[in-house]
Backbone bond lengths (Angstrom), bond angles and torsions (degrees), N, CA, C in turn:
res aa  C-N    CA-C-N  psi(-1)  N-CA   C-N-CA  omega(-1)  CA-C   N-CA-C  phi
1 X - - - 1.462 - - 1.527 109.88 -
2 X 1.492 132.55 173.38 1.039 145.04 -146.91 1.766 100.81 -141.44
3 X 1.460 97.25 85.58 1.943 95.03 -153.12 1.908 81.91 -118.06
4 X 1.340 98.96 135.12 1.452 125.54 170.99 1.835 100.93 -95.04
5 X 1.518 106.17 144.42 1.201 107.04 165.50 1.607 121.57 -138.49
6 X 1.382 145.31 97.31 0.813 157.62 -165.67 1.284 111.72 -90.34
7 X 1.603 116.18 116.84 1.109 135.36 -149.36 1.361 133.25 151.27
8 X 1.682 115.31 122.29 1.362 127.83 -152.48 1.826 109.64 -94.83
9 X 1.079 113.84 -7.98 1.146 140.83 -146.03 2.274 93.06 -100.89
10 X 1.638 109.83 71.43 1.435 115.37 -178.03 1.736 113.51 -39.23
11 X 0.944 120.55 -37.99 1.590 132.10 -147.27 1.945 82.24 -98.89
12 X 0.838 114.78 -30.93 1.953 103.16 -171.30 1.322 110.19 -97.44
13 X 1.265 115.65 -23.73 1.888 133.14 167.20 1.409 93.18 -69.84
14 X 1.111 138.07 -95.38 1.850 127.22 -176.33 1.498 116.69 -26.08
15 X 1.340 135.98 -11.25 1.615 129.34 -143.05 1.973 66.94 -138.78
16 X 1.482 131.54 -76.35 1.782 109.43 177.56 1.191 111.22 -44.54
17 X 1.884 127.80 -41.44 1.157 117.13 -160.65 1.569 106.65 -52.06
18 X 1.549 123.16 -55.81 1.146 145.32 -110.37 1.851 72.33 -114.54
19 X 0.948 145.18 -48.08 1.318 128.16 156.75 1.957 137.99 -63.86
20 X 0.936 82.12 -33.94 1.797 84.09 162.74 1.432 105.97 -60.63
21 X 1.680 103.52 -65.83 1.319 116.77 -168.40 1.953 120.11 -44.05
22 X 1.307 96.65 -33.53 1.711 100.44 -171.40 1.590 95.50 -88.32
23 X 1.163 131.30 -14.91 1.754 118.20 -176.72 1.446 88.71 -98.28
24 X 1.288 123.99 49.94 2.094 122.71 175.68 1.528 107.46 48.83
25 X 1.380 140.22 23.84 1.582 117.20 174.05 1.059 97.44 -103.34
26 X 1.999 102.02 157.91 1.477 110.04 -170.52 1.934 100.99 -86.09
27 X 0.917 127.25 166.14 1.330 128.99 -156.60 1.506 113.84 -158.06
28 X 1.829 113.40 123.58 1.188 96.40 179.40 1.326 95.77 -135.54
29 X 1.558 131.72 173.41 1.273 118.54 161.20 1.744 108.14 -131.02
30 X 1.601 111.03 146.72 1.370 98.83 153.02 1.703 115.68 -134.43
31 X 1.567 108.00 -166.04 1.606 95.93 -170.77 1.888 104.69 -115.25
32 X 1.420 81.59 0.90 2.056 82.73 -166.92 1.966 85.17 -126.28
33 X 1.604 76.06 140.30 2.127 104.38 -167.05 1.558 76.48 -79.76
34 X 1.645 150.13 -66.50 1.203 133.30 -175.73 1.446 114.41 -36.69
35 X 1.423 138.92 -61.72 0.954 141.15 -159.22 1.827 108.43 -58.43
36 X 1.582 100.09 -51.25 1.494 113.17 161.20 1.308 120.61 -36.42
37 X 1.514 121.55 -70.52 1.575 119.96 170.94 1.376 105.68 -37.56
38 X 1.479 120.24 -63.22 1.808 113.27 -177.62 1.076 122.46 -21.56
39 X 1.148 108.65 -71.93 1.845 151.53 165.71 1.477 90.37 -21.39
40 X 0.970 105.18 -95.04 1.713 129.07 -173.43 1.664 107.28 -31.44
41 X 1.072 115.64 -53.92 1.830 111.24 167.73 1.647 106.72 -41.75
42 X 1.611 126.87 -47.34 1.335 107.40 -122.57 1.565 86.57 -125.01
43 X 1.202 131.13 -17.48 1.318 121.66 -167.13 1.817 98.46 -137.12
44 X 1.414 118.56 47.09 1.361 107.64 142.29 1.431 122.79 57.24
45 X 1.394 123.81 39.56 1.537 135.00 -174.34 1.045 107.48 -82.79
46 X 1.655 132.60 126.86 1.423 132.79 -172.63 1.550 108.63 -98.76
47 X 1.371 106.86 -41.48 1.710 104.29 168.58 1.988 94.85 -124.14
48 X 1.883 86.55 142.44 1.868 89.12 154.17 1.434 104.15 -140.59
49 X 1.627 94.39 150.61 1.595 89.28 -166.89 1.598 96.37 -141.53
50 X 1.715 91.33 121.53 1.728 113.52 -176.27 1.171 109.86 -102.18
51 X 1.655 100.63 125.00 1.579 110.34 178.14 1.461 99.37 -110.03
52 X 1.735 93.47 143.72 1.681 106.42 -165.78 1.568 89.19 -126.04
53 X 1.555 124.87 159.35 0.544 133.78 -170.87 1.479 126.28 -111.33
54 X 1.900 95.73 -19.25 1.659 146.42 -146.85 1.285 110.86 -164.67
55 X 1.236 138.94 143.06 1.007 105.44 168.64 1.816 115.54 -79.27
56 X 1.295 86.88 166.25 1.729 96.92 -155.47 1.740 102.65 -115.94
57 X 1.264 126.18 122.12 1.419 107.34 170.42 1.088 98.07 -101.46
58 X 1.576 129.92 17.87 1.779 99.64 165.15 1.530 106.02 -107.70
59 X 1.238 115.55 9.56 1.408 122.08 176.51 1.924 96.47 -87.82
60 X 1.197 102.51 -55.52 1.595 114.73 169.63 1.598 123.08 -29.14
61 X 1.668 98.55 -49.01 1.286 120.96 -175.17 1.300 130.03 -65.00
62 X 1.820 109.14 -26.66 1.514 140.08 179.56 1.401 98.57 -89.34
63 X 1.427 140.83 -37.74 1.094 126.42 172.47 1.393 118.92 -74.05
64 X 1.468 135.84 -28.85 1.481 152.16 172.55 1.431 87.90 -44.97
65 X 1.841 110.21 -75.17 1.233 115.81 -165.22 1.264 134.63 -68.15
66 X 1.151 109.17 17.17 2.136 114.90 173.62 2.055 79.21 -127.87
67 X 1.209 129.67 -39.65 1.561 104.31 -178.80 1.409 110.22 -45.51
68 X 1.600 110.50 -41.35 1.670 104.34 -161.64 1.551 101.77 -93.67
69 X 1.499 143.51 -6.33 1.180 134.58 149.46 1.667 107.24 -64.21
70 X 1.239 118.62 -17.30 1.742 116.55 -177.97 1.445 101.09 41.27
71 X 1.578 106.28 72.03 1.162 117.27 161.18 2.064 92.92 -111.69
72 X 1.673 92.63 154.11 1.445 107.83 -165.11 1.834 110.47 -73.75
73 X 1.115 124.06 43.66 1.166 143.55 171.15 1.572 130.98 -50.37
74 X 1.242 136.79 104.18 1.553 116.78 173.76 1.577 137.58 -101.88
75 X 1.136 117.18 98.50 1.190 111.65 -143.85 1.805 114.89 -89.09
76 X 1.517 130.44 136.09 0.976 123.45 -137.68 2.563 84.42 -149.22
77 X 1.737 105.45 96.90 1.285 91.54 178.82 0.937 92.27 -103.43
78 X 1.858 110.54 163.56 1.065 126.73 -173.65 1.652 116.81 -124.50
79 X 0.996 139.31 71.24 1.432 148.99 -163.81 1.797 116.64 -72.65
80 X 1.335 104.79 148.66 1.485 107.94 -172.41 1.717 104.58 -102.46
81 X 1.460 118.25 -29.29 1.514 116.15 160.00 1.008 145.69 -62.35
82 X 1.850 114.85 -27.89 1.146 95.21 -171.28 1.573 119.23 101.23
83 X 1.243 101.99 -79.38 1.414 111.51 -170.83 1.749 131.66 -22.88
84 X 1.332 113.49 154.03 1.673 98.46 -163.68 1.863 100.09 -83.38
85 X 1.505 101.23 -22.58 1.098 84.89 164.16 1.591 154.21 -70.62
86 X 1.643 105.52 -28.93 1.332 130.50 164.15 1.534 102.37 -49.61
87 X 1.517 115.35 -53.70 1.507 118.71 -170.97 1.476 103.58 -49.19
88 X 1.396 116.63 -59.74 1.397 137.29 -178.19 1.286 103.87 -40.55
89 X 1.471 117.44 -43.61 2.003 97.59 -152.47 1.832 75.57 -92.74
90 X 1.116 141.79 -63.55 1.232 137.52 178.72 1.342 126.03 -32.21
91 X 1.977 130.90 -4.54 0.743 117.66 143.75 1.545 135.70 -101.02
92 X 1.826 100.81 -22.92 1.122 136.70 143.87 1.620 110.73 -15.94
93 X 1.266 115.27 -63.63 1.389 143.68 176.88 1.597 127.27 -32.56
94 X 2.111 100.26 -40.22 1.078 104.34 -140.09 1.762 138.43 135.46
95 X 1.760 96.64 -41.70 1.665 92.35 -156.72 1.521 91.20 -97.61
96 X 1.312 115.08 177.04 1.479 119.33 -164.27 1.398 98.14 -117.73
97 X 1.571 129.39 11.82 1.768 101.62 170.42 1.991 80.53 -171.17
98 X 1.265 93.92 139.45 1.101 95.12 158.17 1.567 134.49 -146.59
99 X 1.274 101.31 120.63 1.752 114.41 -179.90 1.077 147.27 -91.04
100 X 1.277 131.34 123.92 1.904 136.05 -164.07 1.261 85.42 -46.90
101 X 1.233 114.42 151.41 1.951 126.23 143.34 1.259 114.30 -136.25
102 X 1.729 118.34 129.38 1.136 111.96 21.98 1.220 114.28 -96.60
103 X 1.670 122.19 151.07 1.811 121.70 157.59 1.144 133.80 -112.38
104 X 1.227 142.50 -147.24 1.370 131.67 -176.62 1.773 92.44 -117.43
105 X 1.820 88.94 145.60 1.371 90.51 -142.81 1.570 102.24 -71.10
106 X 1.986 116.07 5.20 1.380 95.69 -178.50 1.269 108.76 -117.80
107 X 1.490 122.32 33.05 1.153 124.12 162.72 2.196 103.55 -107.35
108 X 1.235 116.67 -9.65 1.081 125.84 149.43 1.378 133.83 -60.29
109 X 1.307 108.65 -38.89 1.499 145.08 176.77 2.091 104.35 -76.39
110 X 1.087 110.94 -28.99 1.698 109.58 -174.07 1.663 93.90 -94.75
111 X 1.563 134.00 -37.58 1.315 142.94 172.64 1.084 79.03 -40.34
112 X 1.344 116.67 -103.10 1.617 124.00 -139.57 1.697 115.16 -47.85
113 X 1.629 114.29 -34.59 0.875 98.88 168.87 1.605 137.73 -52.90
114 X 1.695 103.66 -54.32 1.459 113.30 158.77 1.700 125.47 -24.38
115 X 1.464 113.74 -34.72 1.308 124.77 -154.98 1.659 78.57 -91.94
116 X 1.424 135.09 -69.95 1.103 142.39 142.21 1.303 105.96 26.85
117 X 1.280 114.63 -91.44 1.275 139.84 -179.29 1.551 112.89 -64.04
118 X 0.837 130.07 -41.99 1.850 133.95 152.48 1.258 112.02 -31.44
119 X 1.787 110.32 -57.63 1.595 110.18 -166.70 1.604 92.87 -60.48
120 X 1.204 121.66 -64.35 1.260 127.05 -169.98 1.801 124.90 -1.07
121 X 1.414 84.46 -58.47 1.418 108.13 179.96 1.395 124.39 -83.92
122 X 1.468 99.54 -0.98 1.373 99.15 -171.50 1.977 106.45 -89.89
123 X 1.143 99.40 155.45 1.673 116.03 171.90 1.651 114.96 -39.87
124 X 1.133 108.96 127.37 1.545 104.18 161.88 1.589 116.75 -50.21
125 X 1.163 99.32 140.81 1.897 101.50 172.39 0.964 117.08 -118.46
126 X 1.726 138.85 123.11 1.303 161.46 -65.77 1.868 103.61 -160.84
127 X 1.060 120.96 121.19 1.521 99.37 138.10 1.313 94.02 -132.51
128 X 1.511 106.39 167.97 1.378 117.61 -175.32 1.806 109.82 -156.91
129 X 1.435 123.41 107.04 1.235 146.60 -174.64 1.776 105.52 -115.05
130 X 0.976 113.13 115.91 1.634 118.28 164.75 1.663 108.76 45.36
131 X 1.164 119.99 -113.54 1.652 131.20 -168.08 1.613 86.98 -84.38
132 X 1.198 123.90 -40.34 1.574 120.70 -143.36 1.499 92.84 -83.38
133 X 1.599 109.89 165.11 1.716 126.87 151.38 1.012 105.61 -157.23
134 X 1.383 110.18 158.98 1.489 113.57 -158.01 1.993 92.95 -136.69
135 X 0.953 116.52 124.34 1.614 126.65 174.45 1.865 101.70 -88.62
136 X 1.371 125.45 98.09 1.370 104.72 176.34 1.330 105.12 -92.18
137 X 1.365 128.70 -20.62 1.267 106.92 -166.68 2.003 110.66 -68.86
138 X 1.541 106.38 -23.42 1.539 114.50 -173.86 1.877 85.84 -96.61
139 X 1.146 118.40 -21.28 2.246 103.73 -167.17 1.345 91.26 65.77
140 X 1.443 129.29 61.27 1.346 122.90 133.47 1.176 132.15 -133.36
141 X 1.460 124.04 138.03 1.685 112.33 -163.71 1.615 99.18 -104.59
142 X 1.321 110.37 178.92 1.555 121.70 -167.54 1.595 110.21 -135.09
143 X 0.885 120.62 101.40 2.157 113.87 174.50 1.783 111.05 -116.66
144 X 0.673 116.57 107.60 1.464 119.69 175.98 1.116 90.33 73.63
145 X 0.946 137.08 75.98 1.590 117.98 154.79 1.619 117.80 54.51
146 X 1.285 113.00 28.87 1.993 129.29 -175.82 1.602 97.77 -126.23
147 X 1.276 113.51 121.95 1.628 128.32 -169.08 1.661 83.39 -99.16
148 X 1.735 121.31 120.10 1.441 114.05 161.46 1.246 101.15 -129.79
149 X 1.293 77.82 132.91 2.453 90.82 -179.62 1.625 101.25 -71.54
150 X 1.398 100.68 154.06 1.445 112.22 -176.46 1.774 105.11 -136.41
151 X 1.616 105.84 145.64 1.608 104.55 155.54 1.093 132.33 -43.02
152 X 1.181 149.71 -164.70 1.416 160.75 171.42 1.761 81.98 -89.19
153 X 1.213 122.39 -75.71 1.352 141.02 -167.23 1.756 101.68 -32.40
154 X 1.439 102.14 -79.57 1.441 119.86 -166.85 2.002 89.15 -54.21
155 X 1.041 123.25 -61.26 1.800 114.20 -173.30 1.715 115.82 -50.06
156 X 1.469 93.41 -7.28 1.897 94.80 -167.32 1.477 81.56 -89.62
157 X 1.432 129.35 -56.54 1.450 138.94 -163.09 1.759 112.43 -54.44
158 X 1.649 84.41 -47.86 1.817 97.85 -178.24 1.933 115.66 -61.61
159 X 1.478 103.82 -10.90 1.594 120.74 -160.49 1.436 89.45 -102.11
160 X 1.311 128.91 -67.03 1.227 125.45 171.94 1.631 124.09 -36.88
161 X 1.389 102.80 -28.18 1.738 90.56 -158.68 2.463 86.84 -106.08
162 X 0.945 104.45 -14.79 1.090 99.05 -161.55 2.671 90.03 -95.03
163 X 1.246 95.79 -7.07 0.976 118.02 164.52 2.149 130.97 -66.59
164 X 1.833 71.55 -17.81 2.082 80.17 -166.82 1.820 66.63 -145.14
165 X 1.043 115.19 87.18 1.897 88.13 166.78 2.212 95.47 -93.77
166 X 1.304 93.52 -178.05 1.477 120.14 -161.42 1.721 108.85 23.35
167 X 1.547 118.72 41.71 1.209 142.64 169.31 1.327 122.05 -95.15
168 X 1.017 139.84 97.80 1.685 133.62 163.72 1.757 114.91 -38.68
169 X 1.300 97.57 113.47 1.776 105.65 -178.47 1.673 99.58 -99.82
170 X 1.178 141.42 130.87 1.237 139.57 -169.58 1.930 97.42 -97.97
171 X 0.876 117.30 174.10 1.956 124.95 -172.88 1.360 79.47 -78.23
172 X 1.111 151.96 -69.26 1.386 158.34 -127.42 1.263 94.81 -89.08
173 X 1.132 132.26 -59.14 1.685 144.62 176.87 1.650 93.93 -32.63
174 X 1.376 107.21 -79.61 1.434 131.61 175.55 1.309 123.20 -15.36
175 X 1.277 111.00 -66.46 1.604 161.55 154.01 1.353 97.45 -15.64
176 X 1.684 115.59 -55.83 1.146 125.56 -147.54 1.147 107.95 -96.80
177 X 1.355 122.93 -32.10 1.691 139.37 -158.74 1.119 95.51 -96.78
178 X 1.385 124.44 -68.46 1.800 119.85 -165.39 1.352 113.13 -70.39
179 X 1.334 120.46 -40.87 1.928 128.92 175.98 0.936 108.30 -72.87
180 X 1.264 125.25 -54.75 1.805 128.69 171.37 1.764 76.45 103.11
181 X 1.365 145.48 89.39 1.355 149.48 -154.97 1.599 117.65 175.70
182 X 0.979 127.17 111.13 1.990 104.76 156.40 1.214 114.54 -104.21
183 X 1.332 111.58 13.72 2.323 92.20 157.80 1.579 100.58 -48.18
184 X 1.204 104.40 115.55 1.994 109.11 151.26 1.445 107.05 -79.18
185 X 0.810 108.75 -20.47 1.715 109.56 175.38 1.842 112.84 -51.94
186 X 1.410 108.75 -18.30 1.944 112.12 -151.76 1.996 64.08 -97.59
187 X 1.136 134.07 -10.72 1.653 98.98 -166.49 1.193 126.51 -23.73
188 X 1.358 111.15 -51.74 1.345 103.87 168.78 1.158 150.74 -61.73
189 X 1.367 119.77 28.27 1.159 137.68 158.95 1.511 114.34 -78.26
190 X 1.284 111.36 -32.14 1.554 131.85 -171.52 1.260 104.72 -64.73
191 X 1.699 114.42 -58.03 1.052 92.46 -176.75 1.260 121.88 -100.34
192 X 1.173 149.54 33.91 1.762 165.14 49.05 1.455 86.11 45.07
193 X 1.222 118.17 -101.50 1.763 128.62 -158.84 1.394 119.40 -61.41
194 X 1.392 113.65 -24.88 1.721 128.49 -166.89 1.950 80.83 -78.29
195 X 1.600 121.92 -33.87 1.249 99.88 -173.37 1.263 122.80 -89.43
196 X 1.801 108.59 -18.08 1.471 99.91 171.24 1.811 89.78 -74.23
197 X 0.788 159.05 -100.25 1.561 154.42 -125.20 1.529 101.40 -37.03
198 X 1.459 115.41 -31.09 1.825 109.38 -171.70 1.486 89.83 -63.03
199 X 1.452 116.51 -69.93 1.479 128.31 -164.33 1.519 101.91 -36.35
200 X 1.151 110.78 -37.00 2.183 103.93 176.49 0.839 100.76 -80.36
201 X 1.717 130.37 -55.60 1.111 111.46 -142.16 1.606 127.65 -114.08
202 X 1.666 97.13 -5.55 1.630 101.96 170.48 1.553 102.81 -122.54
203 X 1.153 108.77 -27.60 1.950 114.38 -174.30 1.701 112.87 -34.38
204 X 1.744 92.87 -34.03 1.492 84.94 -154.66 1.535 107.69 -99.70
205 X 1.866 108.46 -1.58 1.389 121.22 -176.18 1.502 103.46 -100.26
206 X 1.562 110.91 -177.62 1.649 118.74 168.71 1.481 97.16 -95.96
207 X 0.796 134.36 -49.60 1.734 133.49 -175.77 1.437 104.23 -69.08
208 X 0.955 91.86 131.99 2.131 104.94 176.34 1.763 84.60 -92.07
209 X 1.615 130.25 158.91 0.941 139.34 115.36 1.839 123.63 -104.65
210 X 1.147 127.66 -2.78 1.269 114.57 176.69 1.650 109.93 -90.72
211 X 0.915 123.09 115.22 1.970 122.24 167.70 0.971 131.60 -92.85
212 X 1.544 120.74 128.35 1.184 115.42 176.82 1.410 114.25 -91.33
213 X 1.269 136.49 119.20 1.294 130.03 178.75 1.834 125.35 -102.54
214 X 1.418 130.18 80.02 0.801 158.99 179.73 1.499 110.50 7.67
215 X 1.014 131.18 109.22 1.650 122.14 178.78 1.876 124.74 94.89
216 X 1.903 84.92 -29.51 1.422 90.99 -177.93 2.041 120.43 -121.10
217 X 1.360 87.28 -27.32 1.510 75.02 179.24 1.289 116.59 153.08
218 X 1.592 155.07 -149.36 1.312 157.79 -145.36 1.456 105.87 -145.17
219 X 1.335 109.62 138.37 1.062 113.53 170.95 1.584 117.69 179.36
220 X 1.909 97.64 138.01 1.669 95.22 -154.09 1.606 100.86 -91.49
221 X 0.970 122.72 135.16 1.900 117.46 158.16 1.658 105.70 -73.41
222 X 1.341 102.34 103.18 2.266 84.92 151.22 1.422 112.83 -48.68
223 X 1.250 123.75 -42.75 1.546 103.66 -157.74 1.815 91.46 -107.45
224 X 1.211 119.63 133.00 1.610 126.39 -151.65 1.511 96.82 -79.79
225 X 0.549 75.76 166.85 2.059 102.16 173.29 1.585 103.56 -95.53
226 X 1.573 111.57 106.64 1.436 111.62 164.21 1.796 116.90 -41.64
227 X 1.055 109.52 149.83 1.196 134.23 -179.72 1.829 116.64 -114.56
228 X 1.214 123.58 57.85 1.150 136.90 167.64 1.732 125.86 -35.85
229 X 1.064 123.77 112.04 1.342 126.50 168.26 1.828 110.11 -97.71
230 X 1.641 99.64 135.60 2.010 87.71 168.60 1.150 93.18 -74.65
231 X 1.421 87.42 165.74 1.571 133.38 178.03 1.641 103.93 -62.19
């Protein structure tokens, strides 16, 4: 799974890292609940799990705000009190399980699995722009009726741009959303991936929808750009 962890707290991020990380999940952490929501739009997180220290309403506030985008999210807080009330506003909140910290790391280890096993069952989640759809929870997109498998990478990129369509995405923009990064320097990564996505996703049609717009940046049309031949 693809589990975000939000949390300021160095010494408890190495000890989740170092357990997510060894049962194969990809794993990221940050320290700001804004940055998280960002995150959370653009790169497809199946579980995130906020450790509070207090209760927190801006930790509260990040879970409100991906419930009411009803993005396919599982949310997992992690509290240092105890208290029935913390439990309360944390489910109150939004999140779907909530656990004392600290615990033993293999009753931490059966949580996540459960959550694991939750996503499982859960619904594919959708975008849908003009001809195109995009399956993120499987990374597969749809054009005319043509199923093309995608990376983890290329489905984060394809989500972002089909996210702002007939929008100018700048390298840096890009940069920022799918890597979770602001080196402008990595641009070139952008356009690395913008070319595997042509090769799926316009190579094999007459209508391009991805654009490159000269000087400034990326940007997909839903509805394609004729493709004219002379007479």
């Amino acid at each position: 799974m693809r589990i975000l962890l939000i949390d300021n707290n160095p010494d408890r991020i190495a000890i989740i890292g170092a357990l997510l990380v060894g049962k194969g999940h990809q794993f990221r952490s940050v320290s700001d609940s804004r940055l998280a929501w960002q995150l959370a739009q653009d790169q497809a997180f199946e579980v995130i799990i906020i450790a509070i220290d207090r209760t927190s309403q801006d930790a509260f506030w990040v879970i409100r705000q991906i419930r009411q985008q009803g993005l396919p999210v599982t949310f997992l807080v992690l509290g240092t009190s105890g208290r029935p009330q913390e439990r309360e506003a944390s489910l109150q909140a939004g999140a779907d399980t909530y656990l004392v910290w600290p615990c033993p790391a293999d009753n931490f280890k059966q949580v996540v699995r459960a959550l694991f096993l939750k996503n499982i069952a859960k619904e594919p989640y959708w975008l849908r722009e003009g001809e195109l759809s995009l399956n993120l929870t499987d990374r597969l997109a749809y054009r005319q009726n043509q199923m093309i498998i995608l990376t983890d990478r290329e489905c984060q990129l394809l989500a972002v741009l089909m996210q702002f369509p007939d929008q100018i995405l700048t390298p840096a923009q890009l940069v920022n959303r799918v890597w979770g990064e602001t080196d402008v320097g990595k641009k070139n990564r952008v356009e690395v991936y913008i070319k595997y996505l042509r090769k799926k996703i316009d190579d094999p049609f007459v209508d391009k929808l991805i654009q490159t717009i000269v000087g400034a940046g990326y940007m997909l049309t839903p509805f394609p750009i004729k493709q004219w031949n002379d007479a």
